[in-house]
Residue, then its C-alpha position, 0 to 999 in steps of 0.5 A: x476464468x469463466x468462459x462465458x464472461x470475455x474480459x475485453x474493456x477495463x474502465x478506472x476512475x482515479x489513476x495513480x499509483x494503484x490504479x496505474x500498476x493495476x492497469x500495468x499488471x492487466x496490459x502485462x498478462x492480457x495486452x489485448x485488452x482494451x484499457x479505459x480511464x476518466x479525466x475529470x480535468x477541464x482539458x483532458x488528458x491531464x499530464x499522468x493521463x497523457x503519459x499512461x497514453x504514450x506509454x500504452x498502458x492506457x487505449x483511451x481517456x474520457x472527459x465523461x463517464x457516459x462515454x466508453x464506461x456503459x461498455x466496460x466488463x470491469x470498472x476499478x474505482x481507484x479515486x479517495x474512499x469518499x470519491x469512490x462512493x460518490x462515482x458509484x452512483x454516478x456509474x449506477x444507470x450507465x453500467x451493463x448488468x454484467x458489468x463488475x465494479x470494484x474499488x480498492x480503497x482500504x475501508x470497506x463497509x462504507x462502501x458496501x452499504x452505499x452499494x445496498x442502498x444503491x441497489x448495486x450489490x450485484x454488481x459490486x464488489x468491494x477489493x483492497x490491495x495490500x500493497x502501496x508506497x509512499x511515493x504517490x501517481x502513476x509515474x509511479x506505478x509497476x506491475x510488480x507492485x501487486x506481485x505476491x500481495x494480499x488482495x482482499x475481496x469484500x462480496x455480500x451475500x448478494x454477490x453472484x458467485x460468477x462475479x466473484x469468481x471472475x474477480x478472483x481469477x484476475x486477482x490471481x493473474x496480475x500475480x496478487x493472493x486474493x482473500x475473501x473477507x466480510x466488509x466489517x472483518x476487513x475494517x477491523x483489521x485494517x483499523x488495528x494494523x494500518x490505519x493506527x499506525x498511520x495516526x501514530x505516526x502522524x502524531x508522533x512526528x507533530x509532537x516532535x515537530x511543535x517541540x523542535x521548532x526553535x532548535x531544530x536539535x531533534x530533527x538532526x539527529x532524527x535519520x535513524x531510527x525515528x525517521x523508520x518508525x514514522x515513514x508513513x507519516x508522509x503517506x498523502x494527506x486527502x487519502x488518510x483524511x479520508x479514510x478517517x471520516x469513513x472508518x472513524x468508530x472502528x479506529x476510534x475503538x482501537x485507538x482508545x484500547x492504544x490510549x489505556x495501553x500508553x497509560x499504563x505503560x506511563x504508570x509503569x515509569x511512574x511507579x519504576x515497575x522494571x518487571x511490567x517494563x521488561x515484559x512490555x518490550x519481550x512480549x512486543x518482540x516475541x509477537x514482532x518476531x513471529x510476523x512472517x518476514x516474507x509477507x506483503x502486509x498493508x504497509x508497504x515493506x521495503x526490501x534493505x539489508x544494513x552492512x558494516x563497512x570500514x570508514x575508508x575510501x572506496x569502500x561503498x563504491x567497491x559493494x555497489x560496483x560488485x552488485x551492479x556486476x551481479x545484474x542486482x540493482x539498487x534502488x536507494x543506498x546511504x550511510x547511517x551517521x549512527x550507532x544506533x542499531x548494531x546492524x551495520x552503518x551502509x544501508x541498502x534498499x532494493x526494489x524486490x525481494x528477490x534482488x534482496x536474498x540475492x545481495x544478501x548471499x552476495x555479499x555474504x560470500x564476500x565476508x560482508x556482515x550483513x543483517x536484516x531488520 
């Protein structure tokens, strides 16, 4: 950490679940650390606001930002992508020439060019967590979230090298893998592996949705593996309108090369071209299979090991007294009511990754089949 820039007052616009365990990361690693937050509610503090408060992740929160802000050594612009730009400029004439400001919304050039055109360029820094979950706000929000996750960083040339040092060496303290990255390089790969998906997703469970909607047949028998592919189709709807609106010519390219590959591939079916097909699916999963397991990407990777167990009393009951006995909690547990995939029918999720190699080889020496997917 650089020596000549103390690290005392930490300002966040927006606070919920990343805001909220970024903050918790801080509190963790620097508890001295004054921590700042703006309400824009009418009657501050609103409910998440008060129970950040209580739980002393938060020293402060104010109704203005021309109040505790114009101190702040670092402030983290956590609010929707269009918010943070509209904060930006609000923070431009009330903000000390040292100060650090960075958001952590996943499209990056927006921003950049509004800093440029604000002449701020020096003092921001564009940031992006690659982490996060379905479940949304500061109640929330751990610490642990940003634990071995990328966090990438989106300096211009204009960004003095001090900043971003200072930057880096935080990112590096609440446990996070920073990467350095130009804005548009960052926006065109978040396009390609996360902000499509998430379009897919969303469009894929709509078609599903408008055809089931006088049987409800499909969304009974939809528990498997559909409900897995399409998770992030329940990420917060203002977020993803967001980052749409702001991202759109790059995820329209990519979405466009993704139409000529559906189209294709519906040929293929036209044509009954079984080679094409059977390429389609060893080339996917060649590629799938040589994605590091152990990584923290931009969508969120959720810790789970399927075991087979027989239909009989006592059985589900006999694995979780056996891993609460091992000090290994379990975050979520059911049973698959299919065969759809070979690798057992008892699914188990964990809140880490450490909890997950455990149960694993627990399990294992207990003659438990148990997979990974």
């Amino acid at each position: 950490m650089d020596t000549d820039f103390a690290i005392n007052k930490i300002g966040f616009i927006g606070f919920g679940l990343i805001g909220g365990s970024i903050a918790r990361a801080i509190k963790a690693i620097r508890p001295n650390t004054l921590i700042y937050a703006y309400d824009y509610h009418d009657n501050p503090p609103s409910g998440e606001l008060e129970k950040a408060l209580s739980d002393g992740v938060l020293d402060y929160v104010y109704g203005e930002l021309t109040s505790g802000f114009p101190d702040c050594d670092i402030i983290f612009l956590c609010a929707p992508v269009l918010a943070n730009i509209s904060y930006l400029s609000k923070l431009r004439q009330i903000v000390k020439p040292s100060c650090i400001i960075t958001d952590v919304g996943s499209v990056k050039d927006n921003i950049h060019e509004a800093s440029i055109d604000l002449q701020m360029q020096d003092i921001f820094i564009g940031g992006h967590p690659m982490t996060g979950s379905e479940k949304t706000g500061y109640s929330n929000s751990y610490a642990l979230l940003l634990e071995n996750a990328y966090y990438i960083l989106t300096p211009t040339v204009s960004t003095p090298s001090n900043k971003l040092n200072i930057l880096q060496d935080l990112v590096k303290e609440m446990g996070s893998l920073p990467i350095i990255l130009s804005p548009k390089e960052h926006d065109e790969i978040t396009a390609a592996i996360s902000h499509l998906p998430h379009i897919i997703a969303a469009q894929l469970v709509n078609l599903i949705g408008e055809s089931d909607r006088m049987s409800d047949s499909k969304k009974q028998l939809a528990a498997g593996g559909f409900k897995d592919i399409t998770r992030i189709a329940s990420s917060s709807p203002e977020m993803w309108q967001n980052i749409c609106l702001t991202n759109s010519n790059v995820i329209k390219s990519i979405l466009d090369q993704y139409i000529e590959y559906l189209k294709t591939a519906s040929a293929a079916l036209k044509a009954m071209d079984g080679n094409y097909l059977y390429k389609m699916f060893d080339t996917a999963g060649e590629y799938r299979s040589s994605i590091p397991n152990k990584s923290i990407g931009l969508i969120h990777r959720i810790f789970e090991v399927y075991i087979d167990v027989k239909d009989e009393a006592g059985s589900i009951a006999t694995i979780a007294t056996l891993l609460a006995d091992n000090h290994i909690s379990i975050k979520n547990i059911g049973i698959i009511h299919n065969r759809e995939f070979e690798e057992g029918v008892l699914r188990i999720e964990f809140y880490d990754e450490k909890s997950e190699g455990d149960a694993k080889s627990l399990l294992s020496n207990y003659d438990y089949n148990v997979y990974e997917r």
